[in-house]
mmCIF entry with sequence, helices, sheets and N, C-alpha, C, O atoms, coordinates in Angstrom:
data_MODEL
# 
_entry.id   MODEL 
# 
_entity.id                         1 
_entity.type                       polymer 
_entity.pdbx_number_of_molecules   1 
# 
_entity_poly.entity_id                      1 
_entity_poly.type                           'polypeptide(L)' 
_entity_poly.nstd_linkage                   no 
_entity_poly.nstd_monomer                   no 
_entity_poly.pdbx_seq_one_letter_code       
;(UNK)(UNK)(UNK)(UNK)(UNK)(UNK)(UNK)(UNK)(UNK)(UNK)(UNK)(UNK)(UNK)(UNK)(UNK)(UNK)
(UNK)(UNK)(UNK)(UNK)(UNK)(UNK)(UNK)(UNK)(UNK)(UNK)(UNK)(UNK)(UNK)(UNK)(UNK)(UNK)
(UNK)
;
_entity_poly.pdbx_seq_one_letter_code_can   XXXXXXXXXXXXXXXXXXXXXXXXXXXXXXXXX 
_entity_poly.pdbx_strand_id                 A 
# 
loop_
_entity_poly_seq.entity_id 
_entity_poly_seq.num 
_entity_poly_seq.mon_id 
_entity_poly_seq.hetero 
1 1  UNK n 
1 2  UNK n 
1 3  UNK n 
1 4  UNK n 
1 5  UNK n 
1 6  UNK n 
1 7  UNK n 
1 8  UNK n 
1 9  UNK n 
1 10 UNK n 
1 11 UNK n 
1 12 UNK n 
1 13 UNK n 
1 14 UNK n 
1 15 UNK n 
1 16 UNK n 
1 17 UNK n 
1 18 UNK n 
1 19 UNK n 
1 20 UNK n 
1 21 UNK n 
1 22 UNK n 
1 23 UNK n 
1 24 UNK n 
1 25 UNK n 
1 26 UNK n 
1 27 UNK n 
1 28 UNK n 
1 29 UNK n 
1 30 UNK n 
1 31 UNK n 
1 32 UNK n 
1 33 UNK n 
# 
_struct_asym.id          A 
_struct_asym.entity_id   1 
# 
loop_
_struct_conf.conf_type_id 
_struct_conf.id 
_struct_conf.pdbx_PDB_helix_id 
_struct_conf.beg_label_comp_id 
_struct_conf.beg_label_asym_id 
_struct_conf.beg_label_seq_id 
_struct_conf.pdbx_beg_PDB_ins_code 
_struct_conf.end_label_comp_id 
_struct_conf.end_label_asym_id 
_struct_conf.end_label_seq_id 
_struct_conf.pdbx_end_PDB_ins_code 
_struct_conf.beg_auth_comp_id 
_struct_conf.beg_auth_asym_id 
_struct_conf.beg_auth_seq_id 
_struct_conf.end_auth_comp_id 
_struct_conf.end_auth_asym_id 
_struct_conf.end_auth_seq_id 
_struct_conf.pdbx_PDB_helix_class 
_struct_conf.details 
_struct_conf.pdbx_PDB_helix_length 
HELX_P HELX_P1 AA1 UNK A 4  ? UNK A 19 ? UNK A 4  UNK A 19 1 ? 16 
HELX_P HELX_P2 AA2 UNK A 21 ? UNK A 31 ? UNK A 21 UNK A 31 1 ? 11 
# 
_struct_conf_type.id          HELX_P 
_struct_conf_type.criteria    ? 
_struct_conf_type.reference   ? 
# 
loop_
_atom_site.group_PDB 
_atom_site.id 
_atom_site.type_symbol 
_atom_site.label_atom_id 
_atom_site.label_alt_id 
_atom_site.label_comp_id 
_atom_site.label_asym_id 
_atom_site.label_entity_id 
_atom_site.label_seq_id 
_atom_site.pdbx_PDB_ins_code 
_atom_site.Cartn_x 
_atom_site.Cartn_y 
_atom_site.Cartn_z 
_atom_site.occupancy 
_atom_site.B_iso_or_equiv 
_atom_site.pdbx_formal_charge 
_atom_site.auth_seq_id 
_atom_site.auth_comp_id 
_atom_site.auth_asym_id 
_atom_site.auth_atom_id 
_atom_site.pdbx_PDB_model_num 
ATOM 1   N N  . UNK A 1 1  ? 64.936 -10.703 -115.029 1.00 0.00 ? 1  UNK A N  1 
ATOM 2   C CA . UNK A 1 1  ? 65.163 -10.160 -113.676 1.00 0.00 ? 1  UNK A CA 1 
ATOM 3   C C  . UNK A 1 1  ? 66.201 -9.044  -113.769 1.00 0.00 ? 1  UNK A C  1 
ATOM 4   O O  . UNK A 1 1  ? 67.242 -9.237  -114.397 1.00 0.00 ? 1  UNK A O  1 
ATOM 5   N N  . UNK A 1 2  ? 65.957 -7.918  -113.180 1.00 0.00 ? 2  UNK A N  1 
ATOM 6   C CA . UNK A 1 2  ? 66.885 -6.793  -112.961 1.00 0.00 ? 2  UNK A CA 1 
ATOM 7   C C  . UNK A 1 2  ? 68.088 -6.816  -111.958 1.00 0.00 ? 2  UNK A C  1 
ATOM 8   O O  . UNK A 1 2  ? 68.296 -7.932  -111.481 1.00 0.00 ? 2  UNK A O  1 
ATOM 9   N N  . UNK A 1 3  ? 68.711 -6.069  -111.646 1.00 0.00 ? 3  UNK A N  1 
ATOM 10  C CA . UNK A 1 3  ? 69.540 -5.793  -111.278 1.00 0.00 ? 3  UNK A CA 1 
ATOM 11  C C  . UNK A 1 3  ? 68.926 -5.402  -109.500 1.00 0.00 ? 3  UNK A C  1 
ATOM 12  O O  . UNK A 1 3  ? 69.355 -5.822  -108.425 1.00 0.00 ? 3  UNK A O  1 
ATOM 13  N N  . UNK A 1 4  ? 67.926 -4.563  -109.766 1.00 0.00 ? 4  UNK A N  1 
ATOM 14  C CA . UNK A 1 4  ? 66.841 -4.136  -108.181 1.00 0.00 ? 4  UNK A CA 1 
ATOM 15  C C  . UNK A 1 4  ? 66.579 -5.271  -107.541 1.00 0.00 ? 4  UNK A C  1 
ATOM 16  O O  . UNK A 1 4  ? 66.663 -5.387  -106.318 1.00 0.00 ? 4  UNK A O  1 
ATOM 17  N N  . UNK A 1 5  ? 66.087 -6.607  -108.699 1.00 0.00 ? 5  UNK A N  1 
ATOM 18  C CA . UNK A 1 5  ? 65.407 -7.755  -107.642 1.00 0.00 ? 5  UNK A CA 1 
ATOM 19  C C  . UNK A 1 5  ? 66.740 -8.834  -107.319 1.00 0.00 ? 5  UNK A C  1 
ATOM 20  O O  . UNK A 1 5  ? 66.510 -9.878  -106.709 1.00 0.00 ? 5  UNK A O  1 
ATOM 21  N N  . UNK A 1 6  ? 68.065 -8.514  -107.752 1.00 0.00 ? 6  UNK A N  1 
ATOM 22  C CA . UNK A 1 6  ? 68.935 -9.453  -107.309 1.00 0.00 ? 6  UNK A CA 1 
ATOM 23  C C  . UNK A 1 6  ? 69.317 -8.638  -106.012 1.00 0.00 ? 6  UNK A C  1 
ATOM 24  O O  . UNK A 1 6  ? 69.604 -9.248  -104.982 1.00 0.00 ? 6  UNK A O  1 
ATOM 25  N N  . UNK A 1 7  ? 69.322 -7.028  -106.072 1.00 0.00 ? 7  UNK A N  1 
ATOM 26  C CA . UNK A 1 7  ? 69.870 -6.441  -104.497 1.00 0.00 ? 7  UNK A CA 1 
ATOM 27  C C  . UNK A 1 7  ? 68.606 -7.103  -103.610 1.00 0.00 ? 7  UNK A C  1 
ATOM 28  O O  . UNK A 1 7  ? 68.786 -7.761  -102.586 1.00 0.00 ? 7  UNK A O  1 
ATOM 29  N N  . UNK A 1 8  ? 67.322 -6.811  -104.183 1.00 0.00 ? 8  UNK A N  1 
ATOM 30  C CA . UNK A 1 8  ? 66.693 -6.911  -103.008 1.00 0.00 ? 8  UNK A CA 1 
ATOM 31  C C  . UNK A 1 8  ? 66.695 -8.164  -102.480 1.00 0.00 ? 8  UNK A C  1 
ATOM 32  O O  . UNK A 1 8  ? 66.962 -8.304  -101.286 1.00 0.00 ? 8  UNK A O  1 
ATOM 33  N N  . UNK A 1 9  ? 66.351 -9.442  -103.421 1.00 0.00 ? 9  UNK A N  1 
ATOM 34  C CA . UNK A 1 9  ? 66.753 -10.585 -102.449 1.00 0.00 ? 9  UNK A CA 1 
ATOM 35  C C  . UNK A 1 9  ? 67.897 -10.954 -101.731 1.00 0.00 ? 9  UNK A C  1 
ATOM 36  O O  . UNK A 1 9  ? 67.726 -11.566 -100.677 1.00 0.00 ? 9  UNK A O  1 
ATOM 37  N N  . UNK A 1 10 ? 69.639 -10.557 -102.309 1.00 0.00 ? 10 UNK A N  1 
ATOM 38  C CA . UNK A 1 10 ? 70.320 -10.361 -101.819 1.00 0.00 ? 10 UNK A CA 1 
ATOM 39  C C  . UNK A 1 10 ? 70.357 -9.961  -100.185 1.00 0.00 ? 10 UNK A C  1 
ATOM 40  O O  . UNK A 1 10 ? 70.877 -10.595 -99.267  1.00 0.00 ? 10 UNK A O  1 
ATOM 41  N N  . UNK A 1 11 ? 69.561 -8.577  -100.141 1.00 0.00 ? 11 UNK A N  1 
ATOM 42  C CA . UNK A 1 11 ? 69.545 -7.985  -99.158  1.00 0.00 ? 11 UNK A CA 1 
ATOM 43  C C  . UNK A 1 11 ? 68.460 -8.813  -97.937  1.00 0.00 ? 11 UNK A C  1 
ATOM 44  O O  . UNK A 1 11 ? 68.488 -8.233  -96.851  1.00 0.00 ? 11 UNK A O  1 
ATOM 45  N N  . UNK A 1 12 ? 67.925 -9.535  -97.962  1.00 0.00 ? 12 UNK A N  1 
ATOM 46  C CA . UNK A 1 12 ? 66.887 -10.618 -97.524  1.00 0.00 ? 12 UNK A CA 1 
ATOM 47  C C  . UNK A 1 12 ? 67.608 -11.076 -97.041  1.00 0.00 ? 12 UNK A C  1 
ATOM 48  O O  . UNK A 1 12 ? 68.117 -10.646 -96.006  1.00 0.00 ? 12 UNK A O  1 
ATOM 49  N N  . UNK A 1 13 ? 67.965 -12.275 -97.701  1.00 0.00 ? 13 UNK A N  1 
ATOM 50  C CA . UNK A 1 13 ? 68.715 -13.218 -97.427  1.00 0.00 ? 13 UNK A CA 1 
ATOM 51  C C  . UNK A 1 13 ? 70.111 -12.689 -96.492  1.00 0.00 ? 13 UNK A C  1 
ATOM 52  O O  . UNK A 1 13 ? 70.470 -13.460 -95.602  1.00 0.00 ? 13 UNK A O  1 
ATOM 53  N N  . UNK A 1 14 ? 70.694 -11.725 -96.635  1.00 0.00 ? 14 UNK A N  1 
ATOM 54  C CA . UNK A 1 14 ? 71.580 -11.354 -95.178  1.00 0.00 ? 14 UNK A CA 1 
ATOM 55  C C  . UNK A 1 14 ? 71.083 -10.906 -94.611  1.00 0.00 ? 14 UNK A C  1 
ATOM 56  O O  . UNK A 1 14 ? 71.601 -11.434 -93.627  1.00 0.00 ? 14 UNK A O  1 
ATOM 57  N N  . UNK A 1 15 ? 70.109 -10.007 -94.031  1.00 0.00 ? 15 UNK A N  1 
ATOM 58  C CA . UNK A 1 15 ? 69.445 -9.875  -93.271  1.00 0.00 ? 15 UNK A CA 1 
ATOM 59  C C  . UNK A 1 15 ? 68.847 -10.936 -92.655  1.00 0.00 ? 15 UNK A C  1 
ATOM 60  O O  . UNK A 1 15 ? 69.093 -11.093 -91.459  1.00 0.00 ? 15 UNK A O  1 
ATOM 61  N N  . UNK A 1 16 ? 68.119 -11.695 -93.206  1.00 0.00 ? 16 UNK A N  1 
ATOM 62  C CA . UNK A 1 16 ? 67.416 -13.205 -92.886  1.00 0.00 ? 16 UNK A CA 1 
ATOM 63  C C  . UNK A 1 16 ? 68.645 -13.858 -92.249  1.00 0.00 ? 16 UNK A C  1 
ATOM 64  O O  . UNK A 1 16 ? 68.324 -13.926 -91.063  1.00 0.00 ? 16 UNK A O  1 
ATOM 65  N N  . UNK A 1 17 ? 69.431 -14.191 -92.327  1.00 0.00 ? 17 UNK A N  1 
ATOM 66  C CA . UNK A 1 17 ? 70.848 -14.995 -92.059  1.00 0.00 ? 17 UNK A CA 1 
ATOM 67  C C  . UNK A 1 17 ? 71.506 -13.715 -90.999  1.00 0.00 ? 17 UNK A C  1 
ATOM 68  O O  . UNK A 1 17 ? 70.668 -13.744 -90.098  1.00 0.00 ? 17 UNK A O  1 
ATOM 69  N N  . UNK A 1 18 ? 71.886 -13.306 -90.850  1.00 0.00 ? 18 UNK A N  1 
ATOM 70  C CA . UNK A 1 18 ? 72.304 -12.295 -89.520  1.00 0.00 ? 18 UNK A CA 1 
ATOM 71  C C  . UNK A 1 18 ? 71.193 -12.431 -88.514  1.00 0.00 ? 18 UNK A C  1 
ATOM 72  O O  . UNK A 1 18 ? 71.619 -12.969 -87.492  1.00 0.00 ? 18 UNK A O  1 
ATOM 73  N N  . UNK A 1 19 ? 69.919 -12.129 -88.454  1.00 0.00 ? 19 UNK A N  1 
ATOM 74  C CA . UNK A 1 19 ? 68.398 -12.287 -87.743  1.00 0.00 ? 19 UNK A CA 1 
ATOM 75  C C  . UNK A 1 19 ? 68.738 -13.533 -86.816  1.00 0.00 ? 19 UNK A C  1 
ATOM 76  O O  . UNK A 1 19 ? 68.925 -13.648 -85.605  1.00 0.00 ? 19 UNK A O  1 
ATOM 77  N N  . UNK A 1 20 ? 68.741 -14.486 -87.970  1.00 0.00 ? 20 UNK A N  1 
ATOM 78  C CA . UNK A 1 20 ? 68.933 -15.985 -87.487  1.00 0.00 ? 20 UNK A CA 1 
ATOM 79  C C  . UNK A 1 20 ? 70.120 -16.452 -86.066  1.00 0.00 ? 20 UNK A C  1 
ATOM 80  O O  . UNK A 1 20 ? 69.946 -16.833 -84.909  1.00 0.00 ? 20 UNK A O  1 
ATOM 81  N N  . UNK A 1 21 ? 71.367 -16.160 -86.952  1.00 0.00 ? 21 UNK A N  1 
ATOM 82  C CA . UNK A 1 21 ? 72.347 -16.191 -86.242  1.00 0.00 ? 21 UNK A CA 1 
ATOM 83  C C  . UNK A 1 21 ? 72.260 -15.611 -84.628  1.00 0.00 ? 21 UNK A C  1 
ATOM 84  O O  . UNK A 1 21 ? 72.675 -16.072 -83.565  1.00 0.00 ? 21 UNK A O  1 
ATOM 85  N N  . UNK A 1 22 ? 71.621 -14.551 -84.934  1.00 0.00 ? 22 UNK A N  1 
ATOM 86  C CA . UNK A 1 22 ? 71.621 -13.456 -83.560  1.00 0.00 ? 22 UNK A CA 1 
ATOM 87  C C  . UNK A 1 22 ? 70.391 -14.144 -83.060  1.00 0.00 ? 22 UNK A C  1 
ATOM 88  O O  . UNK A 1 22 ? 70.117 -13.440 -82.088  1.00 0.00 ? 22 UNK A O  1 
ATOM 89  N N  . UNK A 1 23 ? 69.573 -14.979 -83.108  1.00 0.00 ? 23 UNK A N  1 
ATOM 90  C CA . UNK A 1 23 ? 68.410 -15.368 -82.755  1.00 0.00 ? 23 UNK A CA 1 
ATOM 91  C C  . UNK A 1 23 ? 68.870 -16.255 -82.011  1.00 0.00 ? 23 UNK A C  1 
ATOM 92  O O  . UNK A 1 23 ? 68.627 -16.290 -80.804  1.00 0.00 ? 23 UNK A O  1 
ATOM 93  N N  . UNK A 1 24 ? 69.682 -17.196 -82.692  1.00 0.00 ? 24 UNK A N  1 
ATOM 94  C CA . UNK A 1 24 ? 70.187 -18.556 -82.231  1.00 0.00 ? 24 UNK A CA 1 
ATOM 95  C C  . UNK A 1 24 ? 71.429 -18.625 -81.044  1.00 0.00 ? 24 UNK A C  1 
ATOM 96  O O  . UNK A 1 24 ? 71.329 -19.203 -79.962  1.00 0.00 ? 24 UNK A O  1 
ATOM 97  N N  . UNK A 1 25 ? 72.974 -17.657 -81.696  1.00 0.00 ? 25 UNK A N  1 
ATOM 98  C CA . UNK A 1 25 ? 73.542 -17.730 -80.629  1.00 0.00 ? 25 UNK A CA 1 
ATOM 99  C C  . UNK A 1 25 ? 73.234 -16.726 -79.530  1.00 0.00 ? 25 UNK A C  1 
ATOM 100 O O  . UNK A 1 25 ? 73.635 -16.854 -78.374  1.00 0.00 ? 25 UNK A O  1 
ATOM 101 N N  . UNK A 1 26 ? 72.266 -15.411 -80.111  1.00 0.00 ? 26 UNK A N  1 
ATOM 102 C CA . UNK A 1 26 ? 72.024 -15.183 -78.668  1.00 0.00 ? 26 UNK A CA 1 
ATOM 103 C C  . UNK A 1 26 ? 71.407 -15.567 -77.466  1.00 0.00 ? 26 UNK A C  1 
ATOM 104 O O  . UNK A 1 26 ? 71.567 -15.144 -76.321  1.00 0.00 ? 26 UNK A O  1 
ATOM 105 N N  . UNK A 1 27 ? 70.598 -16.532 -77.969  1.00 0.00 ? 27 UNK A N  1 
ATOM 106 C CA . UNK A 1 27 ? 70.077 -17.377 -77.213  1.00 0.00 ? 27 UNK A CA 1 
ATOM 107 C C  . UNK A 1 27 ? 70.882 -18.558 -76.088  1.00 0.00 ? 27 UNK A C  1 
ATOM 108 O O  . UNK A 1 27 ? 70.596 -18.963 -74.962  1.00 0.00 ? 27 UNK A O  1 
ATOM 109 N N  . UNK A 1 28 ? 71.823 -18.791 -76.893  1.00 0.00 ? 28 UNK A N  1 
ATOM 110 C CA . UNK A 1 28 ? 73.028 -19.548 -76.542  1.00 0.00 ? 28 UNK A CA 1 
ATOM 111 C C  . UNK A 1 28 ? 73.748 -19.240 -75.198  1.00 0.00 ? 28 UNK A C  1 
ATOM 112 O O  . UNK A 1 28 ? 73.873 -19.859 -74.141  1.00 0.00 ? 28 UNK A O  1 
ATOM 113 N N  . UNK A 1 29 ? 74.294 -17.683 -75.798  1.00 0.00 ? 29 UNK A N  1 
ATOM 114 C CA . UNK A 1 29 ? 75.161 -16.474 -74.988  1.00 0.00 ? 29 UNK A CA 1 
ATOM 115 C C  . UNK A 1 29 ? 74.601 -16.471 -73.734  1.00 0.00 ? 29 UNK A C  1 
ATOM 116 O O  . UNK A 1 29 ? 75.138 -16.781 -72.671  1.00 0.00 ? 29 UNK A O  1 
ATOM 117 N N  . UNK A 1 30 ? 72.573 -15.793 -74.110  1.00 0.00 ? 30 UNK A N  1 
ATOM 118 C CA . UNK A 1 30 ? 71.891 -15.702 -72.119  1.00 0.00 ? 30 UNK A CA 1 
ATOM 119 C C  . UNK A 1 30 ? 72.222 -16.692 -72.033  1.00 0.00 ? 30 UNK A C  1 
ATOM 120 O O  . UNK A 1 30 ? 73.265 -16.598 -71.384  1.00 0.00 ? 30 UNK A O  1 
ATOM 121 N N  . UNK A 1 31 ? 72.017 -17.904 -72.300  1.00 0.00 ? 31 UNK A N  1 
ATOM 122 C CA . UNK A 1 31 ? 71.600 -18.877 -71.170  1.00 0.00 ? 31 UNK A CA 1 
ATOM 123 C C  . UNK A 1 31 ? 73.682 -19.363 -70.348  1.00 0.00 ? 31 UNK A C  1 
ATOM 124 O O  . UNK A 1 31 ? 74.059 -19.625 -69.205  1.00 0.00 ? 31 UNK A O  1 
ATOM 125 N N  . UNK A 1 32 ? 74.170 -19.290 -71.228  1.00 0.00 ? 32 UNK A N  1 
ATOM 126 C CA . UNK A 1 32 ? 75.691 -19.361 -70.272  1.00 0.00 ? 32 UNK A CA 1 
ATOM 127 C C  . UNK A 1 32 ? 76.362 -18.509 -69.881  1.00 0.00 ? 32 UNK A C  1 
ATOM 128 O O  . UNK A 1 32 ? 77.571 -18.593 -69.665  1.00 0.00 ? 32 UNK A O  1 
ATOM 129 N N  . UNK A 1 33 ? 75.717 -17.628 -69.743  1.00 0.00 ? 33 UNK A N  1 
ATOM 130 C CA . UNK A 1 33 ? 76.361 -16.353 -69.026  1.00 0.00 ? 33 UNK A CA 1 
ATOM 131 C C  . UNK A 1 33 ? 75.686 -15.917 -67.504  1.00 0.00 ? 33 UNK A C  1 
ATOM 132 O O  . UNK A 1 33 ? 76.126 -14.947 -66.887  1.00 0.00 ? 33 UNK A O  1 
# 
C-alpha cells in the first residue's frame, strides 16, 4: 500500500465522521431550537 491509498482512506474516513456528526447533531440542534 502507498502512501496515496493511506491519504485517501484517511480522507474518507474524516469526511465520513464529520458527515455523520453533522447528520446526527444537526438533527439534534433543529429539533431544540
Amino acid at each position: 500500500m502507498n502512501s496515496i491509498d493511506i491519504v485517501s482512506i484517511v480522507t474518507v474516513a474524516f469526511l465520513g465522521s464529520i458527515g455523520h456528526c453533522i447528520g446526527m447533531c444537526g438533527g439534534i440542534i433543529v429539533a431544540y431550537s
